[in-house]
N, C-alpha and C positions, 0 to 999 in steps of 0.2 A: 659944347664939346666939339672939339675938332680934330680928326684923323688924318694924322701925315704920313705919306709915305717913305719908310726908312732908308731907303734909297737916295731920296734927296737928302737926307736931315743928315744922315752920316758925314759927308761934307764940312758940315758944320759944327762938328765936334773937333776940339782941339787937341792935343798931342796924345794922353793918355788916358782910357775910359774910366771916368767914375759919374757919381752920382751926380756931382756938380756940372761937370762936364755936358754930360747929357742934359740938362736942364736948359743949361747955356746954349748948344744946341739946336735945343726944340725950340727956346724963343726966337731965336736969327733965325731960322728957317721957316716960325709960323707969321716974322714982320715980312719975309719975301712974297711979295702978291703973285709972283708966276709957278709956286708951288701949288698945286691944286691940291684938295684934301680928299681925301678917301671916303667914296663915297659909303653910308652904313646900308650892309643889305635889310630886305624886309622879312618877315618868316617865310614868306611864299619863296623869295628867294633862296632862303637857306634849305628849306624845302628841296628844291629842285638840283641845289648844287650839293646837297648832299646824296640823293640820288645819284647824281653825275658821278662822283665822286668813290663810291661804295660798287659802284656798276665799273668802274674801271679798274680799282683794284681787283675785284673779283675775274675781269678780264684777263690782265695779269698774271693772275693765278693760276688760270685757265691753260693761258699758253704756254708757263712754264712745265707743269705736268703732261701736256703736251708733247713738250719736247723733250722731256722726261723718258715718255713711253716710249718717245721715236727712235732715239739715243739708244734708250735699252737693250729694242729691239734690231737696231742697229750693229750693235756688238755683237748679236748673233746671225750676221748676215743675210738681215730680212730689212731691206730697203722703201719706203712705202713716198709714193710722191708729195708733193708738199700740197697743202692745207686741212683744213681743221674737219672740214662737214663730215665726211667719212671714216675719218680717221679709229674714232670709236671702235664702230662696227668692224673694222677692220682688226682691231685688235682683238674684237671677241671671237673671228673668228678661229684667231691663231691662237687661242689660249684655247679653245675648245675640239682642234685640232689633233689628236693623238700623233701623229705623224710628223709634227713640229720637234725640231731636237731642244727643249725647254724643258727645264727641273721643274719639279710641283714649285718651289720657292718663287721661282719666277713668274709662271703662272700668277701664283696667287697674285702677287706683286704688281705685276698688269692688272688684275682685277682689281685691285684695291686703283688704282688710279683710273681705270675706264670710272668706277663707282661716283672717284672724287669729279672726275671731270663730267660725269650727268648731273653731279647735283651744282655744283657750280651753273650749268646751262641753266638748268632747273630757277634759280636765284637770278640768273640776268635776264631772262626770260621773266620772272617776275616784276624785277624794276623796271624793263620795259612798259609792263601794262601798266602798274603804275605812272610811267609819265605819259604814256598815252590817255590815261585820264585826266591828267591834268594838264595837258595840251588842250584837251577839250573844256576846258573850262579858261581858257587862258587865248581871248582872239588874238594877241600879238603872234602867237604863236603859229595858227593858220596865216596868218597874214606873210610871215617870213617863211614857211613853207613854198607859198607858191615860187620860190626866186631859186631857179635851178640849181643843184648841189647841197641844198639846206634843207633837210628832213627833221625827222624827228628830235633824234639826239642834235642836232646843231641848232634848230629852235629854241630848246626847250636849252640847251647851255647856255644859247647866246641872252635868254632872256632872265636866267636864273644867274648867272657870273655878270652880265653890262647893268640888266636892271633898266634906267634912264639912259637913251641912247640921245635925248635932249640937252648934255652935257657936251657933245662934241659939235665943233664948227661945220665940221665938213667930214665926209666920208674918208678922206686923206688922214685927218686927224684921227677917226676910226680907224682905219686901215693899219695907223701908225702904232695907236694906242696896242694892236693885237699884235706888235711885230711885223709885218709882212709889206714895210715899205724900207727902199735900202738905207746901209748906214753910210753918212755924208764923210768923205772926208776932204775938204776943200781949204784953199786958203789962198787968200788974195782974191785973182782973176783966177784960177786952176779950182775947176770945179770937177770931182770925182765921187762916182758912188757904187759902192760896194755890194758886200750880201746883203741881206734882208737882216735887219738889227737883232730877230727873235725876244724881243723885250715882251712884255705880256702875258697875259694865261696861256702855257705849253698847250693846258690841253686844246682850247679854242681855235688854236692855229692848227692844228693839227686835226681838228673835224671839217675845219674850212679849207685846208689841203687836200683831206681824201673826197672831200663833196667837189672839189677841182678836179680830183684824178678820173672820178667816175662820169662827169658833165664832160670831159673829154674822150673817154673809152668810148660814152655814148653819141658824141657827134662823128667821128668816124665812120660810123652807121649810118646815119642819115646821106641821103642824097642832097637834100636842100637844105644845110643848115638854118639857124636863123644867126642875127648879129653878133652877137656872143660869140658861138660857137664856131662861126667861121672865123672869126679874129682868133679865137684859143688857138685852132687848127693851125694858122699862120704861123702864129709863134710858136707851134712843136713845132711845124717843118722848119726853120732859119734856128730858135734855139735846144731843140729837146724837148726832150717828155718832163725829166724835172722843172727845167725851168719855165718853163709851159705852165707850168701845176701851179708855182706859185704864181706866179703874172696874172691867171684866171682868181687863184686865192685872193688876192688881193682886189682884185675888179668886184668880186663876190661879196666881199667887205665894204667894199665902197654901195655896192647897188643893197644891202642889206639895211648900209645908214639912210639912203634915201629909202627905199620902203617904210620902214618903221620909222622913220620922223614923217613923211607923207602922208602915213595912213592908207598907202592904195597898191594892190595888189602889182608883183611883177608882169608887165606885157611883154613879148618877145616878139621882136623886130625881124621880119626877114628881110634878108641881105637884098640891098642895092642891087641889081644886076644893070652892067655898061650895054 
């Protein structure tokens, strides 16, 4: 049995879809040898990326009620700054406030949302421990830990969504496979490259971007970077903090495939000094 990705095969279907069509199709796409097949996960993986996956909705969720409350409370000219850790408690105190100009309705109405938004925490805070268990039971997982910006959740995704990271040539090809190398447009001699393609798992690009943001917040801090972290530095100063993020994302991806094909823990290099 062999799993194609729809993406290529689509191509290969002719004017208008039927059964036949699609057959026809799937065979000229499964005799092309440069289509790779989709690899099948194992339970462990399905395991883990369903974790992932149930923990993000409920994130979702999270922040929408969230901004729900804020909104709400907004309308009645109570302004609260942004982020999440606080926010609760902030609202209990204004629903518990007599002096607050809020109807019972409303009140209640915030309570019922501070409620849903505990127990939500309550649920992500549980799949956390959950995969922290089974990081512990999973050395890939320590092993890609140690390479800065790659914690728990980016572990434990990268090794429940890639599975065999023995399937790619080279960390480029990693890199590419996640989105976060640019997209080519060239022709002839005129070679041009654009944004970053975003092809791949949204969500995996996007744990390996905020593991960028945070490996940069933190060398800022530092006096001595080491190699990494003074090259990121460079490139926010000449391009930006965005662009910074991904350039690091992508270097991240790439040192990710040599760890876990090597088998040997990340070392961090301090900078050359002339």
């Amino acid at each position: 049995m062999k799993l194609l990705p729809p993406l290529y095969v689509r191509p290969y279907v002719q004017r208008g879809k039927t059964d036949r069509a699609d057959v026809k199709g799937m065979l000229e796409a499964w005799r092309n040898s440069a289509i790779r097949p989709v690899p099948v996960k194992s339970e462990s993986q399905q395991q883990l990326t369903a974790l992932h996956r149930v923990r993000a909705g409920w994130m979702t969720t999270r922040t929408m009620r969230i901004n729900s409350a804020r909104g709400l409370l907004r309308e009645f000219g109570m302004i609260f700054p942004l982020g999440a850790a606080t926010l609760a408690d902030r609202v209990r105190e204004v629903i518990a406030d007599d002096h607050t100009q809020l109807t019972m309705p409303t009140r209640e109405l915030l309570h019922q949302l501070v409620l849903e938004i505990g127990e939500l925490e309550k649920r992500v805070t549980g799949v956390e421990k959950q995969l922290e268990a089974l990081a512990a039971q999973t050395p890939v997982v320590a092993l890609l830990r140690t390479i800065p910006g790659v914690g728990l959740l980016t572990g434990t995704a990268l090794v429940g969504f890639v599975g065999d990271v023995q399937r790619f040539r080279s960390g480029r090809h990693f890199a590419s496979y996640l989105g976060l190398t640019p997209r080519e447009y060239s022709s002839g001699l005129r070679h041009r490259l654009g944004r970053i393609s975003k092809l791949g798992d949204v969500y995996l690009r996007t744990l390996l971007i905020h593991g960028a943001r945070a490996v940069l917040v933190g060398a800022q801090a530092k006096s001595n970077p080491d190699r990494l972290r003074a090259w990121a530095l460079q490139i926010q100063g000449r391009c930006g903090n965005n662009k910074a993020a991904i350039a690091l994302a992508n270097r991240l991806a790439r040192i990710v495939w040599a760890v876990w094909k090597s088998g040997k823990p990340f070392e961090s290099r301090l900078q050359v000094s002339d």
